[in-house]
N, C-alpha and C positions, 0 to 999 in steps of 0.2 A: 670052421671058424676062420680058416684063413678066406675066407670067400665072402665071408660078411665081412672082415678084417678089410679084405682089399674090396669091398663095398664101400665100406666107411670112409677108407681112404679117398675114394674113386669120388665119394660126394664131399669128403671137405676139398678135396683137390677141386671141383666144381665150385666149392661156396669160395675156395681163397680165390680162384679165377675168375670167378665172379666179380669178387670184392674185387682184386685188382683192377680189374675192366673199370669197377663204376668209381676206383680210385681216381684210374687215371683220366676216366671222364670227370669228374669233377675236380680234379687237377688243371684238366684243360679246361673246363668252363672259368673256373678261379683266373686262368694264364689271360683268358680273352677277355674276361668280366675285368681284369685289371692291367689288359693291355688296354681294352675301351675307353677306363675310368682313368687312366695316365694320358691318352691320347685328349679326350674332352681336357682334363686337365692342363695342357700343353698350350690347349689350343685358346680354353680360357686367359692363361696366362699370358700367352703372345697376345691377345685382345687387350687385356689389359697394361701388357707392355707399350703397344704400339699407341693405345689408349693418352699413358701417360708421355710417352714422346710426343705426340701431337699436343696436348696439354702444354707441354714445357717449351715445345716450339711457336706454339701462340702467345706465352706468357713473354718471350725470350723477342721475340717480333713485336709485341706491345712497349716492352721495355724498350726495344731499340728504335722505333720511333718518336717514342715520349725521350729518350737520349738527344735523339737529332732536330728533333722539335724543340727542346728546352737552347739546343746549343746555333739554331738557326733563329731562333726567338732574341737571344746573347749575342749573337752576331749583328742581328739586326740594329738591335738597342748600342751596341760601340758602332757601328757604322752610321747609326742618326748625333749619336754623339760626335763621333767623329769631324762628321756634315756640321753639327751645328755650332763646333770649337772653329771650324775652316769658316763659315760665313761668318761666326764676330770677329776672329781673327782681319778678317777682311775687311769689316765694318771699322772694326777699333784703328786697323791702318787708315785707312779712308777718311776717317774722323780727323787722326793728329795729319795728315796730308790739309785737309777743309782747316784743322786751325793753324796751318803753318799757312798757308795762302789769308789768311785774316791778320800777317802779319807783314802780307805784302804793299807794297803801293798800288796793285790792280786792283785791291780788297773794297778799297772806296769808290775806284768807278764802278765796281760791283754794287754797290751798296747806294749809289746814286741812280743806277739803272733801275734797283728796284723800287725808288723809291718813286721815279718817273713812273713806273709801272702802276702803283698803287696809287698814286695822285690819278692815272686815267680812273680808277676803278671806283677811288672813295671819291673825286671832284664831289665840290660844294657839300658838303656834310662837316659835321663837327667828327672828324677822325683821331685816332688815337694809336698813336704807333708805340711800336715795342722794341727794344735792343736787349744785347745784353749787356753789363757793366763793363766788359773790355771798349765797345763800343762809342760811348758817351764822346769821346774827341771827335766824333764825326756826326753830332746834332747838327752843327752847321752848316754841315756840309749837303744833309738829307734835307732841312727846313728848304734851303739854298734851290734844291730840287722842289722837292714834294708841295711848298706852300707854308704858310702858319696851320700850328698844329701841335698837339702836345704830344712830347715823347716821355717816353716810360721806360724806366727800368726790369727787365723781367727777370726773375728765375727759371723761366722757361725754355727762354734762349741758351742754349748752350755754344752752340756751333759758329754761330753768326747769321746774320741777314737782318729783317723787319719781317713784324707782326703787325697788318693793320687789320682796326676794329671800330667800325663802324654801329654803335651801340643805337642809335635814331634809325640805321634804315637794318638792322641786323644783316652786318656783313662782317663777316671774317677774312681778310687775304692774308692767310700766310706764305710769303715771300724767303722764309729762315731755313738757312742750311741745313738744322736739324729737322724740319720738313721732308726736304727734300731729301739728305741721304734716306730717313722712312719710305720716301716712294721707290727708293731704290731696290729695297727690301725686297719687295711686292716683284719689281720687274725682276730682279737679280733670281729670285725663287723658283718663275715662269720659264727666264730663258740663261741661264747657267747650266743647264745639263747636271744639275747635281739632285738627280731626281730620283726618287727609292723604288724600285721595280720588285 
């Protein structure tokens, strides 16, 4: 008995070695099957990590161009303002300068010059000249020049000069300070260097 005894033994000691063995293989298959399944795992993850940093780096680059676009857009808009506080600023001087010389004595040879000027231009026509209401003391002075002729009060005139109007041959000469500082506009805009790049 002891021989079948130490049989018996001799075969479960074979079934637990056994069993061990295929333990510890399937321990180890478990270790690799879920070293694998962590490793895909990892590797997933840093995909979608790097995934979402690039994500956040695009959104983060979008945001900060539309920043610098909104604020170079803002820059722009005070720097035209700026531009266009400095030419009336310029104009508004330039104006009370124009009506401080309309309070000079050269104002009238001014005003007689133009008025020669527009007598070459309207000759023989029934013309129709224009001032403005500061004006009127020096119809005498224009007729004196220009010929007989009716002069006119305008609203239009602000600055100084004449307005001739030739309604029978359709001609307009305007000769008026507020004319001309306008064409000044035009040149001042062309060649001031105050130009938007």
């Amino acid at each position: 008995m002891d021989n079948e005894n130490e049989k018996v033994g001799k075969f479960l000691q074979a079934i637990n070695d056994y069993a061990e063995e295929q333990r510890k293989k399937i321990l180890d298959e478990v270790r690799e099957c879920y070293s694998a399944e962590m490793e895909r795992a990892e590797k997933e993850a840093l995909s979608e990590a790097q995934q979402l940093v690039e994500r956040e780096k695009a959104q983060n680059r979008n945001q900060i161009r539309h920043e610098i676009s909104s604020k170079e857009m803002e820059a722009k808009r005070q720097l035209v303002s700026h531009r266009s506080n400095l030419v009336e600023g310029i104009f508004h001087d330039v104006s009370i300068r124009l009506l401080a010389f309309t309070a000079t004595p050269g104002y009238e040879a001014f005003l007689k010059k133009v008025a020669a000027k527009l007598s070459d231009v309207l000759a023989d026509v029934n013309a129709e000249l224009y001032i403005r209401k500061e004006d009127e003391a020096f119809i005498p002075a224009i007729r004196a020049v220009f010929g007989d002729c009716e002069i006119k009060i305008s609203k239009d005139v602000h600055l100084g000069g004449i307005l001739g109007i030739s309604r029978q041959r359709g001609i307009i000469a305007d000769e008026t300070l507020d004319s001309r500082l306008e064409a000044q506009r035009t040149w001042f805009a062309a060649n001031s260097g105050l130009t938007m790049s």
